[in-house]
N, C-alpha and C positions, 0 to 999 in steps of 0.2 A: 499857404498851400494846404491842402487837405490831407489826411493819413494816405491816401491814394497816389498821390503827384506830390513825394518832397523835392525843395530847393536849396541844395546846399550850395555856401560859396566861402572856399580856402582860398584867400588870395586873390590869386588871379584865375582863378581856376571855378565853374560851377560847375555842379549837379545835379542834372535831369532827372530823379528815378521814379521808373514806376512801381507805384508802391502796393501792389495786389496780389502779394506768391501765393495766397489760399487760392485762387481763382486763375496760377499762371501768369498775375500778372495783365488778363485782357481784361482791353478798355471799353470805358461806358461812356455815355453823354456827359455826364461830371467831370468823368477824368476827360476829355476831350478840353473841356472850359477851363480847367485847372493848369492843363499844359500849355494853354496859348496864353492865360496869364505867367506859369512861369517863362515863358518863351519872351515875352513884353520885358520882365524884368530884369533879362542876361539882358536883351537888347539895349536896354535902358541905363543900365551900370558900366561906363565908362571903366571900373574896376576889370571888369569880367574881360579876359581877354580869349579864355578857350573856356569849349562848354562838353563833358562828358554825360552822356547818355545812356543810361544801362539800368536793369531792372532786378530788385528786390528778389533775394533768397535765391541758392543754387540750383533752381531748377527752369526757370527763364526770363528773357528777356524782354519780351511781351508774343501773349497768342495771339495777336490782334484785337477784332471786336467779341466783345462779349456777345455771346451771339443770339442768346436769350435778350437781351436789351434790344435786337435787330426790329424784332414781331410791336415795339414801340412806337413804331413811324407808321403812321397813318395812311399814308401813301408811296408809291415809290417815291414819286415826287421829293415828299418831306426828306427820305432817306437821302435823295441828290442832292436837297441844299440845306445838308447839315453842316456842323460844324467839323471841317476833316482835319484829325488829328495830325494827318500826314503833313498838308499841307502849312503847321504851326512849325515842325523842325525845319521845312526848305524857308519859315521864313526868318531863321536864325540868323543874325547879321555874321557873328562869332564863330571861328572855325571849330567842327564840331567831331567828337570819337563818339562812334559807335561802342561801348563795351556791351557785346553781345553773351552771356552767361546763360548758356541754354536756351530755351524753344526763343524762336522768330517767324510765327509762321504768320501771313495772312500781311494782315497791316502792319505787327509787328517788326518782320522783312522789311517793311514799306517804309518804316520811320529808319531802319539800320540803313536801306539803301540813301535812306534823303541826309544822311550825314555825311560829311568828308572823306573820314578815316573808318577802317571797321575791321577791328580786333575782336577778336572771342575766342570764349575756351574750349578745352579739347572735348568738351562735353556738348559744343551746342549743335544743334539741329534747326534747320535754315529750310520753307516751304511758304511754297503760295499754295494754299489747298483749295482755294474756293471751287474750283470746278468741281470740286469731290459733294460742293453742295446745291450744284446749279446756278453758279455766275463766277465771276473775275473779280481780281483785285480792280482799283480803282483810283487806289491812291499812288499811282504813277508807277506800279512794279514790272508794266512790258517796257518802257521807257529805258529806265533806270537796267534792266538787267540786258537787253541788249546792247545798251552800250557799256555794260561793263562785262559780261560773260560772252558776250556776242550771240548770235540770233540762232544758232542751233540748243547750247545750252538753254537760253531763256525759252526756247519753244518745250523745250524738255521738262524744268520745270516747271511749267505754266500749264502745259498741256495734260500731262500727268500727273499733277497735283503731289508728287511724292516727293518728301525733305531731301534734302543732302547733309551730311556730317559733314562735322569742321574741315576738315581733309581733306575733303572734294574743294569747299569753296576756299581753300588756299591754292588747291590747286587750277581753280577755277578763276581764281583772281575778285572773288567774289568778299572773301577779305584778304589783309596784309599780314594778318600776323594771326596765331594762334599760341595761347599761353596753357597753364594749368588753369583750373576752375579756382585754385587756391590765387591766382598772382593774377586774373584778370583786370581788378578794379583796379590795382595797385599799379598795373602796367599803363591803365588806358590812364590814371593820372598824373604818371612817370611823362608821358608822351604827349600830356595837354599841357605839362608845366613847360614841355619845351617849345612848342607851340606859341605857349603865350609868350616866354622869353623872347620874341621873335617880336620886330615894328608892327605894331598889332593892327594902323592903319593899312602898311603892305599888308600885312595876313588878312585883314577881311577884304581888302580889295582883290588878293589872290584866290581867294573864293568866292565874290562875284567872277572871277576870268574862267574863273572853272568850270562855274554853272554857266558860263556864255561858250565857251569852248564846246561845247555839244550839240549845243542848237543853230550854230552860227555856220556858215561855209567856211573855208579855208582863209581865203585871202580876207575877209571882215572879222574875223578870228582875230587875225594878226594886229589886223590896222587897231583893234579894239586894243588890242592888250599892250599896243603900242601908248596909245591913247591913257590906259592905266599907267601905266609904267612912269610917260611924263607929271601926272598929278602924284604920283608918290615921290617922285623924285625932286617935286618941289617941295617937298614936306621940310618941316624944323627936324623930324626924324631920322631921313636919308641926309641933310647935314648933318647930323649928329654920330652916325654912321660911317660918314667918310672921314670925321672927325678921329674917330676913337681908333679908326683903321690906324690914320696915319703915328696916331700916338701910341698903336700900339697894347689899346686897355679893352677892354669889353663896355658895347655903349650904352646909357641909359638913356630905354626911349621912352617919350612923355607923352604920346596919344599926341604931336602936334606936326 
């Protein structure tokens, strides 16, 4: 990885960060190519059971695009079939934390929304501001925040381009948890180690049901997750589970 996008991995546990606090943190065309190869490599590492996400120095999380990198693209065109950064975290196999440590605005948001989980500290500030500069987010943020804030909130943000503090979006349900700026990192990989402690085949199958649960109707919802349910439940794992139940011990699962 580059000084921009490092990739740490404890255990069972990685680390996404964005590595740019001079600059807030926002992304450029490198760091966009930097993060879908570290996104390949959590995929690829059978070790990696949870992936936390969060960005360099106390002051954020990511601003999105570097916006002077924007006037690069040649054409709109070129702009629409870049390489979207957003699109590299929804294709995380690995249940994923947001640790959100200050600004999220723009794409930034975009990659905290396209994660599982999304904690941040009592210091962060959470915005889609693009209207403020003549267009929209892009990387899925009407999506993602209507079905999480529901459709008056996200017309709110979206339409008025103006942040919320951490406060609102706990109250908003827009994240789970809020810590101090001192205990965020430390929370989000408090909360990925139990994560991954967990059948990590059910855990990523439980987040493919996720990301189907929103797009799906009701009753194909069901039948789907019905559907999950039976292939995990033929796993060497969920043996292993109803094993350790009966015995009474804590089970060790082996990815089978």
């Amino acid at each position: 990885m580059s000084k921009h996008i490092t990739l740490s991995i404890d255990g069972q546990v990685a680390i996404i960060e964005f590595n740019r606090p001079e600059k807030l943190n926002a992304m450029t065309p490198e760091m966009a190519d930097l993060l879908d190869e570290a996104v390949s490599a959590c995929n690829a590492n059978d070790q990696v059971r949870a992936v936390v996400v969060t960005g360099a120095g106390p002051k954020s999380f990511c601003a999105g695009s570097d916006i002077a990198e924007l006037d690069t693209y040649a054409t709109a065109w070129d702009f629409r079939n870049r390489r979207e950064y957003c699109d590299s975290i929804r294709a995380l196999k690995k249940p994923t934390i947001a640790a959100i440590n200050g600004y999220a605005f723009g794409g930034g948001l975009e990659m905290a929304l396209a994660c599982d989980i999304r904690i941040a500290s009592s210091n962060a500030c959470l915005g889609a501001p693009e209207i403020k500069l003549g267009w929209i987010g892009g990387g899925g943020v009407t999506a993602h925040l209507v079905h999480c804030i529901g459709q008056s909130n996200a017309a709110w943000m979206i339409l008025t381009g103006d942040p919320i503090k951490a406060d609102q979006a706990l109250a908003w349900g827009l994240i789970s948890e809020m810590t101090t700026p001192e205990d965020i990192r430390t929370r989000a990989i408090e909360l990925a180690g139990i994560v991954a402690s967990r059948a990590p085949i059910a855990a990523e199958t439980a987040r493919a049901n996720l990301r189907a649960a929103v797009s799906m109707p009701l009753e194909k919802a069901v039948e789907y997750e019905r559907d999950l349910q039976t292939i995990c439940f033929a796993t060497a794992d969920a043996m292993e589970g109803r094993q350790a139940f009966k015995e009474k011990r804590a089970p060790v699962f082996q990815r089978r």
